[in-house]
mmCIF file of the N, C-alpha and C atoms, coordinates in Angstrom:
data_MODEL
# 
_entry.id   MODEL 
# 
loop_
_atom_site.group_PDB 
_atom_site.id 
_atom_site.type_symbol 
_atom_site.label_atom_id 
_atom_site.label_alt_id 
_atom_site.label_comp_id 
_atom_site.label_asym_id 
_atom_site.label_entity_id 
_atom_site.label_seq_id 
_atom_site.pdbx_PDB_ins_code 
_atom_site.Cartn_x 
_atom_site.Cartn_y 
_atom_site.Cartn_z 
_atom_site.occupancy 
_atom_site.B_iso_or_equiv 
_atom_site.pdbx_formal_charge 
_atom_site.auth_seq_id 
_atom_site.auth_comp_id 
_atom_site.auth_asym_id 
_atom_site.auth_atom_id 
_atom_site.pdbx_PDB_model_num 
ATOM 1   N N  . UNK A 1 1  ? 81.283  3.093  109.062 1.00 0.00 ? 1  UNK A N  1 
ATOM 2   C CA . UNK A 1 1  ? 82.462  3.921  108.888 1.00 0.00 ? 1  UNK A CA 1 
ATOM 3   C C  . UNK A 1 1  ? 83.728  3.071  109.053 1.00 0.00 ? 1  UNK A C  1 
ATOM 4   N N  . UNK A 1 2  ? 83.822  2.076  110.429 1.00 0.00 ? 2  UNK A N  1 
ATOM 5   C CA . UNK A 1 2  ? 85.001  1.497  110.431 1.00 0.00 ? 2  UNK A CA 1 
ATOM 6   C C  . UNK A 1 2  ? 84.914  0.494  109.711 1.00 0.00 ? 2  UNK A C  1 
ATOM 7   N N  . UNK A 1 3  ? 83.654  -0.336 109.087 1.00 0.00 ? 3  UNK A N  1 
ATOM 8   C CA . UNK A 1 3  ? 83.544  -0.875 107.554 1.00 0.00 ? 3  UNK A CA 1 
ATOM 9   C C  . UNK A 1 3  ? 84.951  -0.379 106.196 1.00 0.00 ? 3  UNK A C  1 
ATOM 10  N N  . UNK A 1 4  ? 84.501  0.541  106.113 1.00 0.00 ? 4  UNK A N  1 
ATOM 11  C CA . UNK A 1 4  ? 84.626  1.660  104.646 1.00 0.00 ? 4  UNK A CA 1 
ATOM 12  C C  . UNK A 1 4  ? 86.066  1.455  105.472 1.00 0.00 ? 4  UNK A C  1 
ATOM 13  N N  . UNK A 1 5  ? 87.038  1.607  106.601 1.00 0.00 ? 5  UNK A N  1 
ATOM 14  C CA . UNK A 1 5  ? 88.354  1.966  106.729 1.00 0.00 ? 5  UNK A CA 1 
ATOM 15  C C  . UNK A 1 5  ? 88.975  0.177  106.473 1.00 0.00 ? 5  UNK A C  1 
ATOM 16  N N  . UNK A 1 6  ? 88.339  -0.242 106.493 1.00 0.00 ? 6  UNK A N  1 
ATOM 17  C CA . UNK A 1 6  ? 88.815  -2.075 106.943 1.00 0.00 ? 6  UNK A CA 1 
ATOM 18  C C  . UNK A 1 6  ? 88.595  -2.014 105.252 1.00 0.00 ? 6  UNK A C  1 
ATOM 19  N N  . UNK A 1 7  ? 87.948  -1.598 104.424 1.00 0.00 ? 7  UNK A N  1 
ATOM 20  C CA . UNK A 1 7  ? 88.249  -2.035 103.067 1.00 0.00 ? 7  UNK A CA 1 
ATOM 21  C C  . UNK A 1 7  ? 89.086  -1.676 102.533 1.00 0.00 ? 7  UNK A C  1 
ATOM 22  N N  . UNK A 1 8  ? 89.431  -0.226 102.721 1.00 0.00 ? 8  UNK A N  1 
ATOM 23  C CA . UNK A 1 8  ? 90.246  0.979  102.446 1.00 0.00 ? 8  UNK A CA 1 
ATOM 24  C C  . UNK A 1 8  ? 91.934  -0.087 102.452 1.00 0.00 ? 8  UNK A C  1 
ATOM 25  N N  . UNK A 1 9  ? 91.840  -0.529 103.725 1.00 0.00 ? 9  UNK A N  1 
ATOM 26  C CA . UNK A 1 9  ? 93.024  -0.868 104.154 1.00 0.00 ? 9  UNK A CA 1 
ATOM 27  C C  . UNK A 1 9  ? 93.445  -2.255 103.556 1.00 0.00 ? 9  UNK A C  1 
ATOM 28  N N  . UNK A 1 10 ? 92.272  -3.024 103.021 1.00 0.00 ? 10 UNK A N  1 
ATOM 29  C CA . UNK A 1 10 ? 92.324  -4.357 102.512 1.00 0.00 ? 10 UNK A CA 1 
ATOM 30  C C  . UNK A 1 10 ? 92.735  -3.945 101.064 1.00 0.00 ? 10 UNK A C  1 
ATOM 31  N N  . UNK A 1 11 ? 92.342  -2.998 100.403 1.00 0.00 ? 11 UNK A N  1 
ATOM 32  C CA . UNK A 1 11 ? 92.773  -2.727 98.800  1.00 0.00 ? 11 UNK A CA 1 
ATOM 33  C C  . UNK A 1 11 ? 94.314  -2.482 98.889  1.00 0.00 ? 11 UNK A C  1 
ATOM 34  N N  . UNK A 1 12 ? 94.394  -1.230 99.984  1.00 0.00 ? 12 UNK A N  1 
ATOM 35  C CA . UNK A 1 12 ? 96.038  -0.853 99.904  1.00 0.00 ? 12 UNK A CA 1 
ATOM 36  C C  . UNK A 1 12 ? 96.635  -2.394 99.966  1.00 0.00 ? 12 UNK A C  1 
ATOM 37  N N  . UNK A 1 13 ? 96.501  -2.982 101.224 1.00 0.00 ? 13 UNK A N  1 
ATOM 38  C CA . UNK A 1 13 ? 97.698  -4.264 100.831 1.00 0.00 ? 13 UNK A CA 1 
ATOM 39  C C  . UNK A 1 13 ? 97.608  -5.213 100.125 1.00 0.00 ? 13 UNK A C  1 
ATOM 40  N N  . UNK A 1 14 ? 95.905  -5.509 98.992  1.00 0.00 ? 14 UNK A N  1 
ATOM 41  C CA . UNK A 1 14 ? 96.090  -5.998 97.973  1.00 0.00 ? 14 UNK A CA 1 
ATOM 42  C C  . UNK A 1 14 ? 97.162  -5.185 96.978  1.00 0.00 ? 14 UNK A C  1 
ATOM 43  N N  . UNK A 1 15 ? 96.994  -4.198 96.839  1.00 0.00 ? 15 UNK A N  1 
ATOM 44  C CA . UNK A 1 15 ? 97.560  -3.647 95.748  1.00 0.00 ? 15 UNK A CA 1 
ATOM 45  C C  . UNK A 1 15 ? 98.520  -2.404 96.520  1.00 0.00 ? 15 UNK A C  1 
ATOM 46  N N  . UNK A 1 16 ? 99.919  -2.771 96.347  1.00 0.00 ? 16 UNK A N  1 
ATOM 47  C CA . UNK A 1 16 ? 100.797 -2.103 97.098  1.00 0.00 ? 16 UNK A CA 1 
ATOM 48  C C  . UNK A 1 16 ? 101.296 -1.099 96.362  1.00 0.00 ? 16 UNK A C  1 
ATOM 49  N N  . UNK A 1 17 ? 100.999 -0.707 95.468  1.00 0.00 ? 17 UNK A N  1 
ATOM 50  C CA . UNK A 1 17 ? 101.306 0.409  94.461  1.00 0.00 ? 17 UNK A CA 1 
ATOM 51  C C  . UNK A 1 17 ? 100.177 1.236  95.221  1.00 0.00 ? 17 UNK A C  1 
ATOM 52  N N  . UNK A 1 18 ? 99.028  1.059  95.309  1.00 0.00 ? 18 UNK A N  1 
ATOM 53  C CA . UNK A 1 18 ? 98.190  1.986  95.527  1.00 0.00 ? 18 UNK A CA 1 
ATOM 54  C C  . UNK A 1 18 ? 98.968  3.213  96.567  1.00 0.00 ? 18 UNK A C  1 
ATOM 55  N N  . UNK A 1 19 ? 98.498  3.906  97.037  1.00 0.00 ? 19 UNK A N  1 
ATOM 56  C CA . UNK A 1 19 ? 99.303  5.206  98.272  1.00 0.00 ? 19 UNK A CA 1 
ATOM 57  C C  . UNK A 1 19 ? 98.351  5.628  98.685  1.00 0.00 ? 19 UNK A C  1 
ATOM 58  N N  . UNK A 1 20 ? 98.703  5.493  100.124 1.00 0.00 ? 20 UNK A N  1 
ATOM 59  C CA . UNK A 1 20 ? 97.345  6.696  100.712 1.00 0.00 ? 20 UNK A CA 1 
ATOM 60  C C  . UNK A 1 20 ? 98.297  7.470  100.628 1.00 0.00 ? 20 UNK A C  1 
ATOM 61  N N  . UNK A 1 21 ? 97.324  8.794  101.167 1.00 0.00 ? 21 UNK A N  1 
ATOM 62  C CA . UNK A 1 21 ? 98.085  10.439 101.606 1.00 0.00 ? 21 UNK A CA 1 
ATOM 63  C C  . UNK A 1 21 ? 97.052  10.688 102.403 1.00 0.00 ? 21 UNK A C  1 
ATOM 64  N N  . UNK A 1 22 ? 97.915  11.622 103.077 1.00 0.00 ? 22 UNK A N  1 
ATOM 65  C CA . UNK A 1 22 ? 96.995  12.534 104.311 1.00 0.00 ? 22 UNK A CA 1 
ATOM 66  C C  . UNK A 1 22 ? 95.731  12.799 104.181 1.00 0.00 ? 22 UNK A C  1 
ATOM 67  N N  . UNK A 1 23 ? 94.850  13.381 102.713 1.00 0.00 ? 23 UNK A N  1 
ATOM 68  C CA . UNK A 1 23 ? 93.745  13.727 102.507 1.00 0.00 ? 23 UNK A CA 1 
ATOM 69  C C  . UNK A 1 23 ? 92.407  12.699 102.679 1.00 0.00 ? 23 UNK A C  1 
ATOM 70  N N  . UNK A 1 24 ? 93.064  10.488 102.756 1.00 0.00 ? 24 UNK A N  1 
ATOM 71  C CA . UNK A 1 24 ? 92.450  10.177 102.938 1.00 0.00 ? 24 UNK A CA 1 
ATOM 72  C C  . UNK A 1 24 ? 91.902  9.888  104.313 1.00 0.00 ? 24 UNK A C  1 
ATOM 73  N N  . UNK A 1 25 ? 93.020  10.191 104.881 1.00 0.00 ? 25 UNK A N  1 
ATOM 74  C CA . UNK A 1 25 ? 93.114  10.067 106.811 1.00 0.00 ? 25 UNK A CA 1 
ATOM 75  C C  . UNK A 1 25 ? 92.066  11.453 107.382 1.00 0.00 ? 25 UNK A C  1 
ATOM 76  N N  . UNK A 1 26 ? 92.354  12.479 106.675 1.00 0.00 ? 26 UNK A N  1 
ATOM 77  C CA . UNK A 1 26 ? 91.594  13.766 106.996 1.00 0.00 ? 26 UNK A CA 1 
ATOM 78  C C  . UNK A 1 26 ? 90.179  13.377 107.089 1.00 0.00 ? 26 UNK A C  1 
ATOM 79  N N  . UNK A 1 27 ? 90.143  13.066 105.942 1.00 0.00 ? 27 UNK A N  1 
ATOM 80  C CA . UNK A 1 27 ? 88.222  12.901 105.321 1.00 0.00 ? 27 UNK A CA 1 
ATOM 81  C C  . UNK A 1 27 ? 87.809  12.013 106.700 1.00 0.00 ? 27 UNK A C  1 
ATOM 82  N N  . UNK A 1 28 ? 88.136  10.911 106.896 1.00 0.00 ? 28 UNK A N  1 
ATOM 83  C CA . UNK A 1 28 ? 88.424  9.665  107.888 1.00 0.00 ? 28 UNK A CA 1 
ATOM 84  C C  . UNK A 1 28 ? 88.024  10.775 109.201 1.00 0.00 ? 28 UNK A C  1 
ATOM 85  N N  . UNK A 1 29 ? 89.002  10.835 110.029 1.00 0.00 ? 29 UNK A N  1 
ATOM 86  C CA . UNK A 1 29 ? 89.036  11.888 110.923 1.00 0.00 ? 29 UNK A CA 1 
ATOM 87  C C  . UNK A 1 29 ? 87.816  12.929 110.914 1.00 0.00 ? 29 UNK A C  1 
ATOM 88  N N  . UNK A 1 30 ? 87.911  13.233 109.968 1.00 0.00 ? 30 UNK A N  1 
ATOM 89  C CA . UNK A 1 30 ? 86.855  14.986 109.815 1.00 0.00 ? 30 UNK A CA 1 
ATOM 90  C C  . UNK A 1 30 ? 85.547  14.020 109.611 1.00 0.00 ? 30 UNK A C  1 
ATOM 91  N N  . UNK A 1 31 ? 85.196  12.787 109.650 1.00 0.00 ? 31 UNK A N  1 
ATOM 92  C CA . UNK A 1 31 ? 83.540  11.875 109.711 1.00 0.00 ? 31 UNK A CA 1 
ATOM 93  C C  . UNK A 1 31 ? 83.534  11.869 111.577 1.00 0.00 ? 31 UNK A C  1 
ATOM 94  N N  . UNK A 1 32 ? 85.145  11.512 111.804 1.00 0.00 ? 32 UNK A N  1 
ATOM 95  C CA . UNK A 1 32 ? 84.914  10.499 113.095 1.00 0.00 ? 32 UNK A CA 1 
ATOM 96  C C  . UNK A 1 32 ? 84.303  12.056 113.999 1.00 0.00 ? 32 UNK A C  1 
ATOM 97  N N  . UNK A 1 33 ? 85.077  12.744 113.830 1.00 0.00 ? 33 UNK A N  1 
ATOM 98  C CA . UNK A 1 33 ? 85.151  14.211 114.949 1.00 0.00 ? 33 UNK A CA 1 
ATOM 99  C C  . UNK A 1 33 ? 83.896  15.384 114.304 1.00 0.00 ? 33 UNK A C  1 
ATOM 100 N N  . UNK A 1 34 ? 82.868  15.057 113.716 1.00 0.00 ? 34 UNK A N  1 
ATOM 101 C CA . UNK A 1 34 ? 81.934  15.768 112.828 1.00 0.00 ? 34 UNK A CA 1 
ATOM 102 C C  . UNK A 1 34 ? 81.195  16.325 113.970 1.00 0.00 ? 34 UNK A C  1 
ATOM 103 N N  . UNK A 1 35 ? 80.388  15.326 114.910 1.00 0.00 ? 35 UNK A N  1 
ATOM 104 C CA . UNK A 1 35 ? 79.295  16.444 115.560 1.00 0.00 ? 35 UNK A CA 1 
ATOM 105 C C  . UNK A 1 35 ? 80.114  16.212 117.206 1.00 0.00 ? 35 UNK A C  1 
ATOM 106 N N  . UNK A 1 36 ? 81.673  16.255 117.133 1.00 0.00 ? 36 UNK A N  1 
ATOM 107 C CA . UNK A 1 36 ? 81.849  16.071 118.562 1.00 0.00 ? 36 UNK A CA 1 
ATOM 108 C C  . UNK A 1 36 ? 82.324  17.525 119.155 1.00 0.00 ? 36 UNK A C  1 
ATOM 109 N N  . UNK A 1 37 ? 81.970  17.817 120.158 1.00 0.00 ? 37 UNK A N  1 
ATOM 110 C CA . UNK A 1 37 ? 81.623  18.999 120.799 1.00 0.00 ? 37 UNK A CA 1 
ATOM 111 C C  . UNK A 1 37 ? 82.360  19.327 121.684 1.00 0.00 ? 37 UNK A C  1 
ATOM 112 N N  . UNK A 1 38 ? 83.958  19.794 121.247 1.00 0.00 ? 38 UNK A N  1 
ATOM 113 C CA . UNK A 1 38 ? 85.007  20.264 122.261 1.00 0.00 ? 38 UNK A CA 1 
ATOM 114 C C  . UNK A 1 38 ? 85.146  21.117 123.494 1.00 0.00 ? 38 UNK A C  1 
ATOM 115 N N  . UNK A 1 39 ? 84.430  21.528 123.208 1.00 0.00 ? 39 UNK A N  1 
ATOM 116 C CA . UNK A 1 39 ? 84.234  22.861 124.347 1.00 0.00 ? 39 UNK A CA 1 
ATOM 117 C C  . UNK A 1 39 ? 83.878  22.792 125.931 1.00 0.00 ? 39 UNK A C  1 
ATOM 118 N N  . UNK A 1 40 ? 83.062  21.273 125.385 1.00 0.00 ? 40 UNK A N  1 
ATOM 119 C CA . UNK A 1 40 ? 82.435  21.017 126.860 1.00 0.00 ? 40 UNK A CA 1 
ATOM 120 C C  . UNK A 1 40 ? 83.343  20.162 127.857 1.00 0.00 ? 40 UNK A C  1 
ATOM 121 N N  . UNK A 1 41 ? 83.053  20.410 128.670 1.00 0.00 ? 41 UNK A N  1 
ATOM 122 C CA . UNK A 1 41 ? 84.267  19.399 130.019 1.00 0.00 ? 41 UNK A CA 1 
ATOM 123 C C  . UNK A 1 41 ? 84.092  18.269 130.110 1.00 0.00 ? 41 UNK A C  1 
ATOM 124 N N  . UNK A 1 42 ? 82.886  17.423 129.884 1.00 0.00 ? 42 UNK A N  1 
ATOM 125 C CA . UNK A 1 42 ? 82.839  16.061 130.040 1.00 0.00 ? 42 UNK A CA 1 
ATOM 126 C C  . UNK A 1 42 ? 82.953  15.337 128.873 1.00 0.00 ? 42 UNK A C  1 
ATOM 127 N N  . UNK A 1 43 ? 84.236  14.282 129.373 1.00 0.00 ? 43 UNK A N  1 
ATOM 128 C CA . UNK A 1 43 ? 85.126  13.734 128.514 1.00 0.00 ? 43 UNK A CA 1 
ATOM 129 C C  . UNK A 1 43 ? 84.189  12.126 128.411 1.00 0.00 ? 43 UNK A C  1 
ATOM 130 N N  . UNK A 1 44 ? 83.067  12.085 129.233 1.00 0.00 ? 44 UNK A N  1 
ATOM 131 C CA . UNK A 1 44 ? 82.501  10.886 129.007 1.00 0.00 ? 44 UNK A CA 1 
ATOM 132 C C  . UNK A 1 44 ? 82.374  10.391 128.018 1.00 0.00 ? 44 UNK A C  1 
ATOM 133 N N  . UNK A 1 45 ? 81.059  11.405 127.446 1.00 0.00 ? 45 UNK A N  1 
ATOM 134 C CA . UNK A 1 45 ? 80.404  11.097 126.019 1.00 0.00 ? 45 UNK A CA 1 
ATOM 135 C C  . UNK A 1 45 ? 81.243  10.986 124.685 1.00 0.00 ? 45 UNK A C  1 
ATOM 136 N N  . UNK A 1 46 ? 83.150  10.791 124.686 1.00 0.00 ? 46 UNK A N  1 
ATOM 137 C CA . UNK A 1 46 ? 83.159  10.859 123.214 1.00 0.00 ? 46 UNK A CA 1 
ATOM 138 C C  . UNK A 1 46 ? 83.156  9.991  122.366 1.00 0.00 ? 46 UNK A C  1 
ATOM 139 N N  . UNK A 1 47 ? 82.900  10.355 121.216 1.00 0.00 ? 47 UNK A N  1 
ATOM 140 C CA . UNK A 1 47 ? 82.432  9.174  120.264 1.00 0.00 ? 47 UNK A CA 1 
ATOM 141 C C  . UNK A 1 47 ? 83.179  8.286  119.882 1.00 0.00 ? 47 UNK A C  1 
ATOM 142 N N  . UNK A 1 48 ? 84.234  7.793  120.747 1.00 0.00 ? 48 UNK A N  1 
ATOM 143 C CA . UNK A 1 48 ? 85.436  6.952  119.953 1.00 0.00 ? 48 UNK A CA 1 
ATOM 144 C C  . UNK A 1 48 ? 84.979  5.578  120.958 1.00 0.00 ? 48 UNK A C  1 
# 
């Protein structure tokens, strides 16, 4: 996953025309936070 963001980020500053937008940060985000489980109190286990 942090593969796929390190390329992501290597194209944008090859090619500076390119643009992210929010929708690619979302997708990003909505992989990282997929099976993490808010509800519960222990802040040990999170996946970051």
């Amino acid at each position: 996953m942090f593969t796929d963001l390190a390329q992501k980020k290597h194209r944008v500053e090859e090619r500076l025309e390119a643009v992210y937008r929010f929708e690619h940060w979302q997708s990003f985000w909505t992989q990282v936070f997929k099976d993490w489980d808010t509800s519960i109190g222990n802040a040990n286990d999170l996946p970051l």
